[in-house]
C-alpha positions in Angstrom: 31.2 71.1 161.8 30.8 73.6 159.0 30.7 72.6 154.8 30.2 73.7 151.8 27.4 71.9 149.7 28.6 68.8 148.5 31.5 67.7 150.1 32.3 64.4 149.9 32.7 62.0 153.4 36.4 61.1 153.1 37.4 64.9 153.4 35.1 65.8 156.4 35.9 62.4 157.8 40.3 63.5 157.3 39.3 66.8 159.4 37.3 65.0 162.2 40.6 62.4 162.8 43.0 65.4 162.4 41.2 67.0 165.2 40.6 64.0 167.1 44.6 63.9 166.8 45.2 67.0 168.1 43.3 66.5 170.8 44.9 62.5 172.0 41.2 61.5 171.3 40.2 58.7 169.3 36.9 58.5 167.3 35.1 56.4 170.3 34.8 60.0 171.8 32.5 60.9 169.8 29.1 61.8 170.9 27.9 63.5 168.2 28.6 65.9 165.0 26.8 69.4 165.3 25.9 72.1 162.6 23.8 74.4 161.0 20.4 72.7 160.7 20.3 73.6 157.1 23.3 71.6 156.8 22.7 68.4 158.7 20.9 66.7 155.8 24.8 67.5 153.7 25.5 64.3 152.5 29.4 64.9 154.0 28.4 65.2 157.4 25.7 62.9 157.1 27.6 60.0 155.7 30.5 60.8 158.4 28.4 60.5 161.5 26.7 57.0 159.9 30.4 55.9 159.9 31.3 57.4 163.3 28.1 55.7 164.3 26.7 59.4 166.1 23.9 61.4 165.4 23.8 65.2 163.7 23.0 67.8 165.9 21.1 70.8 163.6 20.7 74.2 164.9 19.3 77.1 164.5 21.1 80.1 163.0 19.4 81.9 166.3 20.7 79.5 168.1 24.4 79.3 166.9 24.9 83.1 167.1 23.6 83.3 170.4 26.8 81.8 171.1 30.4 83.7 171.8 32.8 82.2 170.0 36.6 82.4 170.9 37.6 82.9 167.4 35.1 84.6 164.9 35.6 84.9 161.4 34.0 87.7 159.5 33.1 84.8 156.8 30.7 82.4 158.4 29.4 85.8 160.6 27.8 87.2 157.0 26.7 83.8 155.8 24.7 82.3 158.2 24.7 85.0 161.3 27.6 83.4 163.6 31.1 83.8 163.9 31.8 79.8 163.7 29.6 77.6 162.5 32.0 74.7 163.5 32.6 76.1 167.4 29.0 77.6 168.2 28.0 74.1 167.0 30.6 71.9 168.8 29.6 74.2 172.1 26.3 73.8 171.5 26.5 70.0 171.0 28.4 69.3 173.8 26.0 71.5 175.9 23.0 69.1 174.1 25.4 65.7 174.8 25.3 66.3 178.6 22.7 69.2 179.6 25.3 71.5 180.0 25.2 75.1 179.9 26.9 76.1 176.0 29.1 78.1 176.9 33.4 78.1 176.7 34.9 76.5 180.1 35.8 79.2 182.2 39.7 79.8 182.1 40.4 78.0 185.7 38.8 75.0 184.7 41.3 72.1 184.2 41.0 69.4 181.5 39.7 65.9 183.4 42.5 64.2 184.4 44.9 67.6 184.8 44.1 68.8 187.6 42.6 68.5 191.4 39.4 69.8 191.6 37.8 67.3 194.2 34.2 69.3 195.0 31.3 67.6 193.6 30.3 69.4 190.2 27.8 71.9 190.4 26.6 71.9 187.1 28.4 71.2 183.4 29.7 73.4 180.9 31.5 72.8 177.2 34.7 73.0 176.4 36.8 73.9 173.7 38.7 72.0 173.6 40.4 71.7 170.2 39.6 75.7 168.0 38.2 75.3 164.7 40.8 73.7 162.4 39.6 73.9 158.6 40.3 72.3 155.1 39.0 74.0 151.4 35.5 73.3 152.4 35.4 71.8 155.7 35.7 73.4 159.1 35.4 71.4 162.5 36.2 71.8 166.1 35.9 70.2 169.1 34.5 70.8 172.3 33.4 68.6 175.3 31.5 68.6 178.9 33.2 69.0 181.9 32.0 69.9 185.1 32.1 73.2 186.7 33.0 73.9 190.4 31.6 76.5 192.6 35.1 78.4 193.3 35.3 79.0 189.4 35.3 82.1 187.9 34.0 84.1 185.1 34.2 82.1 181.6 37.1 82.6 179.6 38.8 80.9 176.5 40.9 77.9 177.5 42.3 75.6 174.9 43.8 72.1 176.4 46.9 71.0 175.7 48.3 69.3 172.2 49.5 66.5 172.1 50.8 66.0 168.4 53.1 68.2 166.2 52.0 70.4 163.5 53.2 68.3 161.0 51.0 65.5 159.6 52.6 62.4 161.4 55.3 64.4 163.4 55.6 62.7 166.7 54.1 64.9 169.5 55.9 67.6 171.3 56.5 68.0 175.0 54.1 69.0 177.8 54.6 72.3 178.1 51.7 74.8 177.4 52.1 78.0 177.3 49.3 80.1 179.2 47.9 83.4 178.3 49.4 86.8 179.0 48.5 90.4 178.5 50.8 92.4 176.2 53.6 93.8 177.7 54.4 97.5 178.7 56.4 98.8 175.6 56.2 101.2 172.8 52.9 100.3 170.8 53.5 102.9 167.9 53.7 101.7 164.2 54.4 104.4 162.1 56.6 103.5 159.6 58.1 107.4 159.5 58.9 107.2 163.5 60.8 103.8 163.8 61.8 103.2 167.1 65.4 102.4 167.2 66.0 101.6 170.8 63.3 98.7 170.7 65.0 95.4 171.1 63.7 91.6 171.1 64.4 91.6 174.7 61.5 93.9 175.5 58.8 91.2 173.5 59.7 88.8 176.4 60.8 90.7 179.6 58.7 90.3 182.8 56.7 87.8 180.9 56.4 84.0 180.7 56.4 83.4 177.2 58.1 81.1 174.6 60.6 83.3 172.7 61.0 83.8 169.0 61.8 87.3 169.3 65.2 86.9 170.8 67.6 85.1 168.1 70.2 83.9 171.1 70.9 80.5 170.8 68.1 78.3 173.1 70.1 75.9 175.7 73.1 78.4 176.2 75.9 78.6 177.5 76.6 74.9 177.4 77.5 73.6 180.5 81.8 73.1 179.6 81.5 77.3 179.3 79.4 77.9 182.4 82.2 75.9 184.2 85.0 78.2 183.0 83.1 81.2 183.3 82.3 80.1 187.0 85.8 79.5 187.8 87.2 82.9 186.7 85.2 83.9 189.8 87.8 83.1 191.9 89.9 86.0 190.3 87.6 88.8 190.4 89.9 90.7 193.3 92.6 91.8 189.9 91.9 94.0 187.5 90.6 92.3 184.0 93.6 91.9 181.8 92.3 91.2 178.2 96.0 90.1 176.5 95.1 86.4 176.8 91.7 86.8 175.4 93.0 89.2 172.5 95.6 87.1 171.7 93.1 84.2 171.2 90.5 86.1 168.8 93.5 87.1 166.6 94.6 83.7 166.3 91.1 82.9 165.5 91.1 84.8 162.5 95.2 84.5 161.7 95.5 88.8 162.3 97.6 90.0 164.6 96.6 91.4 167.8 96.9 94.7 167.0 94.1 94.2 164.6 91.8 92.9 167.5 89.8 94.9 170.3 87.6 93.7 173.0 84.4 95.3 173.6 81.2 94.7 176.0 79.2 92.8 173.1 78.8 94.4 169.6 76.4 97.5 171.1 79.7 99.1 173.2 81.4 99.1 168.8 78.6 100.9 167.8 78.9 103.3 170.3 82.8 103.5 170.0 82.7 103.8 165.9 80.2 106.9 166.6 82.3 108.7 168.7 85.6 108.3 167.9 85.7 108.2 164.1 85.1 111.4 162.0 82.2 111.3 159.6 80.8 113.4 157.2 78.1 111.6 155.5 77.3 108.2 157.5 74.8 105.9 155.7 73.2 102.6 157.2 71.8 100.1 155.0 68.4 99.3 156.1 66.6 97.2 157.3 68.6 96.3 159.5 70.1 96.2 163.3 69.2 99.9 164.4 71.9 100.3 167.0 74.3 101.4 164.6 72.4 104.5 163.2 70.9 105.3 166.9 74.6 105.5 168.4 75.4 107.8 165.5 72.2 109.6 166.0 73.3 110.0 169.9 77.0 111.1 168.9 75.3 114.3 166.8 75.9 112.9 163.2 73.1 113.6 160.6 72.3 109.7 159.3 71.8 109.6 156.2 69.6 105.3 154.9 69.7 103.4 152.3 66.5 100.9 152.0 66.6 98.0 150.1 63.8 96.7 148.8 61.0 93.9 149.2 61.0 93.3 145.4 64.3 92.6 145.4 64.3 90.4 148.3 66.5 92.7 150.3 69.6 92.2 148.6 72.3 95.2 148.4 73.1 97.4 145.8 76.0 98.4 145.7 75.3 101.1 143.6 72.5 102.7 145.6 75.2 103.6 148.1 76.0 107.5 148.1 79.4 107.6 146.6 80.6 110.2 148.9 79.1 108.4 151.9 82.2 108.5 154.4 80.6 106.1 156.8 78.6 102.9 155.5 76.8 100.3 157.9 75.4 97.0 156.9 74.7 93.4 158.3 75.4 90.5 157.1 73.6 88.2 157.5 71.4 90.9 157.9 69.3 91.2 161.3 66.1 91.1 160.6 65.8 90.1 156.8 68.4 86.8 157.5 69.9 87.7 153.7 73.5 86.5 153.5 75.0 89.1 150.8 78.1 88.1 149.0 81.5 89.0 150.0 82.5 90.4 146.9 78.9 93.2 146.5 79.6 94.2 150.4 83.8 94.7 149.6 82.9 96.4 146.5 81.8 99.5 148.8 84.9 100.3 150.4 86.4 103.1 148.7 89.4 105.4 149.9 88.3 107.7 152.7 85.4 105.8 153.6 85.2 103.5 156.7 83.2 100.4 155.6 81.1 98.8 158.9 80.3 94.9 158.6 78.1 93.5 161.3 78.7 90.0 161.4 76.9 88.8 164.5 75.3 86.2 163.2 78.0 85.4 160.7 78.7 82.6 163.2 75.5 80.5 162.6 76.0 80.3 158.7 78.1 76.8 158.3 81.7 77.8 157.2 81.0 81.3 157.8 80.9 81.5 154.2 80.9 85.8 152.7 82.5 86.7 155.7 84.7 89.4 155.6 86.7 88.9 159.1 90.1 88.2 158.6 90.7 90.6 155.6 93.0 93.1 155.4 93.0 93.8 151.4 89.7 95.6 151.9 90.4 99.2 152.6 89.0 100.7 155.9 87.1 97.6 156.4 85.7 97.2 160.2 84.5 94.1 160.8 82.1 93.4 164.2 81.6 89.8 165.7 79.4 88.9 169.0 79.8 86.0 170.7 76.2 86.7 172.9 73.9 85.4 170.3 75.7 81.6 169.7 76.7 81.0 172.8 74.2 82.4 175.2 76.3 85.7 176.6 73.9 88.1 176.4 74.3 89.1 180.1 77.8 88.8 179.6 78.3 90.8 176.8 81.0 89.9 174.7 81.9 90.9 171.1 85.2 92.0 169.2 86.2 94.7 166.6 88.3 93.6 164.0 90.3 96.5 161.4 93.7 98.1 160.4 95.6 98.8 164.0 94.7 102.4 163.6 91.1 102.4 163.3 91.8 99.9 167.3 93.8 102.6 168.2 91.3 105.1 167.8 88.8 103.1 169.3 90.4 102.1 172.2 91.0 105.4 172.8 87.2 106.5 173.1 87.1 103.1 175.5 87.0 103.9 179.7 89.1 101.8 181.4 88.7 97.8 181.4 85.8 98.1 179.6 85.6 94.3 179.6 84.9 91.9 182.9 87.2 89.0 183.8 84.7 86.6 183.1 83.8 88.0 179.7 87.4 87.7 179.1 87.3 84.5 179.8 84.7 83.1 177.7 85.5 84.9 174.9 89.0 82.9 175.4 87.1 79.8 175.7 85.2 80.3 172.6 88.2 80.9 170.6 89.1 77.2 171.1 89.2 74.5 168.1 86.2 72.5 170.1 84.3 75.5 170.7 84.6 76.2 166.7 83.8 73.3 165.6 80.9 73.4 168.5 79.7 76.9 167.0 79.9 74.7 163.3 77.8 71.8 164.4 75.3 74.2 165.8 75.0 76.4 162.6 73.9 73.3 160.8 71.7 72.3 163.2 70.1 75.7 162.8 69.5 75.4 159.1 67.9 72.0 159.5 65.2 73.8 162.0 65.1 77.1 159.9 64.5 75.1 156.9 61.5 72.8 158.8 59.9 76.2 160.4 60.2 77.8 156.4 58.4 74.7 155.4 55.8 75.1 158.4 55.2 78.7 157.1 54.9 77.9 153.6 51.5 76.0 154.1 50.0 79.1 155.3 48.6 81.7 152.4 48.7 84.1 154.8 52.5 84.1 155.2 55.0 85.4 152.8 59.0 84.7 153.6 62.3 86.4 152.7 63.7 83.5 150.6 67.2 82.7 150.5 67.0 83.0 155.1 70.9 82.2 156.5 70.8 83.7 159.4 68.9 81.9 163.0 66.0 83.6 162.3 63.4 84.3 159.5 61.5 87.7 158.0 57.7 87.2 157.7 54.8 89.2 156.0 51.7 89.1 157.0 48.8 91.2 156.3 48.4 92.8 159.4 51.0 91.2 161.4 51.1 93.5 164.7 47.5 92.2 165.4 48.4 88.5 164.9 51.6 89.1 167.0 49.2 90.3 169.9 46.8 87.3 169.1 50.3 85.1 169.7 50.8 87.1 172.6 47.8 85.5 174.3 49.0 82.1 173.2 52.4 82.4 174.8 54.3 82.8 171.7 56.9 86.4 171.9 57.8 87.4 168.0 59.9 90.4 166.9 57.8 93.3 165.6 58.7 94.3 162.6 57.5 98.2 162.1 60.5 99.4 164.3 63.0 98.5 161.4 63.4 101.0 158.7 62.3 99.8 155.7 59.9 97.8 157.6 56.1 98.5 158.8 53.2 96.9 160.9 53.0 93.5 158.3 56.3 92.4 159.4 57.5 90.3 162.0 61.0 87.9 163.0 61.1 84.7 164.3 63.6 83.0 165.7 64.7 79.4 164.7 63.7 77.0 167.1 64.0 73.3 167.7 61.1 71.2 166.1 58.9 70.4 169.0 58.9 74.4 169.8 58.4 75.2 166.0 55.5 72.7 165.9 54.2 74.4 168.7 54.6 78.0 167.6 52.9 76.7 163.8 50.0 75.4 165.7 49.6 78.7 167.8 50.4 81.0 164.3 47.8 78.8 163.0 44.9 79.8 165.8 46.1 83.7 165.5 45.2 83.9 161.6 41.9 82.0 162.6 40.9 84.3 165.3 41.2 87.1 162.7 39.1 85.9 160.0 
């Protein structure tokens, strides 16, 4: 335990069961509270071990900095010479409780009851088992004696499972722990002048075992009724793909004709057909956002000219701020990463004659009713609308998106296309997903997602830490935190992937994306998010 003078008994009491919680443990488990000596006499701490019916464990400044702490704070180090007051002392206790050498289980040690080990123990060491947790003026953890074998290895932080939710009362979520992992091979640059625009959420997660919020496709995707039909276009892999059926069912989709449709290996293969085959004089991508768009320009030779909306105005467009000779203008909506939904009417009001207007509406599909979407028009002059179907249903292997525009603009495009650009089964599901139950599939699901975005905001909003993009539509959220690429390695270690931030225009190092999850994972990532701040003081 660690307090501040006179706190009262009921609040260091509310900590102790909360941790006790977290853990599965009741308060029988107690052996004993531990603390700086000068604090044993507090009142607080006193008054809660009389009710827990355990002694108070003093020690020694000396004594609790001796110890290495898994999560030191910069704090408790200046006041009273250790990194944690409340996990030196709970390592030390436990060590006191049962002779055991104070130091953190080594990271092959299993919890009793988890594992196999069958060797007699060789000697005991303490566990940490719960990091410190902390209120206004409380702070506690929880450690514990377990034996050590003689196969183990060098110690090493290992935190034992949870077994309840984040959220006070929330019933407990599943088994599954994620385990430590080193950071990942990828660009680790984070200047905000030299944003890297080929870095995608894929490359948080690949080659790694880790729970994934930096990805924002759809979890538990394809559903099994489209894995079925995608499987069974096997069978007619020997003919060449023929993309009429599928065409003709997008089109309907959005009551256009088909001429008005084209097919295209997920929305990345647009980009790259936009920056070829349509002139440009002066193109301009609205940032932040999806950096595809101005990297495939970039590649086809054109000079890229951004416009960054702003933090203060909780990246909302502009119109105005738009060059009015600007030929060529790119923006998302909802926006990837920022999740801002911008009205229909402020994005038509940029198409001007002469100028090829660029919607990205990947993720316009997870907003219920697809409300400000612009697919479907064709009163809104050079308008180019893009759609993916990777991100809802689960085809990012697949790849499967759609351009939608006047038959000209398809022409053109088509044109800059090699030949059946687009595989059978591709076809296929993008038929499939056309249909009135997938629709109203893709509409249950986009509420779904804002009852779990709106449960993660609320998990975020009890950290000071944390500061949201308000007004979040899209299957994902924008985060700011002081600091953010060093607690998204800190997450790293905890099995938790988030989207850096710093490779977005408009965007640096204190930004990262998550992606919505369902609760028990959400609870899960809170509780993880919660242990990163901590380890930074």
């Amino acid at each position: 335990m660690g307090a501040r003078s006179g706190v009262p008994v009921d609040e260091v009491l509310a900590l102790v069961d909360a941790v006790l919680r977290e853990a599965g443990l009741s308060r029988t488990a107690v052996r004993s509270l531990g603390t700086l000596d000068a604090r044993a006499a507090e009142p607080g701490i006193a008054g809660a071990a009389a009710l827990l019916g355990v002694p108070v464990r003093g020690f020694a400044a000396e004594e609790l900095a001796a110890v290495s702490v898994p999560h030191p704070s910069a704090r408790p180090l200046a006041a009273t010479g250790t990194a944690s007051v409340a996990e030196a002392a709970a390592l030390l206790a436990a060590g006191t409780d049962a002779g055991a050498d104070a130091v953190v289980v080594p990271s092959a040690v299993v919890a009793p009851g988890m594992g196999e080990p069958v060797a007699p123990p060789a000697r005991a060491r303490a566990v940490l088992l719960v990091p410190k947790r902390k209120t206004r003026r409380v702070t506690c953890a929880l450690a514990a004696s377990v034996p050590v074998r003689s196969h183990e290895g060098a110690p090493g932080a290992r935190l034992l499972p949870r077994t309840h939710g984040y959220i006070a009362g929330e019933p407990g979520s599943p088994p599954t722990i994620p385990t430590p992992h080193t950071t990942a091979a990828m660009d680790m640059h984070t200047h905000t002048d030299a944003h890297d625009l080929r870095h995608h959420g894929d490359a948080e997660v690949r080659d790694e075992k880790l729970i994934d919020l930096a990805v924002n496709v759809r979890t538990d995707t394809p559903p099994d009724w489209l894995r079925r039909r995608i499987a069974d276009s096997l069978t007619g892999l020997a003919a060449y793909p023929d993309g009429r059926v599928a065409r003709a069912a997008v089109a309907e989709r959005h009551d256009l004709p088909p001429n008005r449709v084209l097919l295209t290996a997920g929305a990345a293969e647009a980009f790259v057909l936009l920056a070829r085959a349509l002139p440009a004089r002066r193109p301009v991508v609205v940032h932040p956002q999806f950096t595809e768009p101005e990297a495939a320009l970039r590649d086809a030779g054109h000079a890229v000219d951004r416009v960054l909306l702003r933090e203060e105005d909780g990246f909302r467009l502009d119109p105005a701020a738009v060059p009015e000779d600007a030929d060529l203008v790119v923006i998302g909506n909802p926006t990837n990463p920022t999740s801002v939904l911008h009205p229909a009417a402020s994005i038509a009001a940029l198409a001007r004659p002469g100028r090829t207007l660029v919607v990205d509406e990947a993720f316009m599909d997870a907003v219920p009713g697809e409300r400000e979407s612009l697919a479907g028009r064709t009163d809104v002059p050079g308008l180019v609308v893009l759609r993916s179907l990777t991100k809802t249903w689960g085809l990012a292997g697949l790849r499967i998106g759609y351009v939608l525009a006047a038959p000209g603009t398809i022409a053109d495009l088509e044109r800059a296309q090699p030949l059946w650009p687009v595989s059978t089964p591709a076809l296929v599901a993008a038929e499939a997903c056309m249909s009135r139950a997938a629709l109203a599939e893709a509409e249950h699901a986009a509420h779904r997602i804002g009852v779990e975005r709106a449960h993660l905001l609320a998990g975020l909003a009890e950290f000071d830490e944390v500061r949201t993009v308000a007004g979040a539509e899209g299957p994902f959220v924008l985060v700011r935190i002081d600091g953010a690429d060093a607690v998204r390695e800190r997450l790293r270690s905890l099995g938790f992937a988030a989207r850096r931030g710093d490779t977005f225009p408009g965007l640096d190092r204190n930004w990262l994306r998550l992606a919505v999850r369902d609760r028990a994972t959400t609870n899960r990532f809170l509780q993880a998010l919660d242990q990163a701040l901590l380890m930074g003081g």
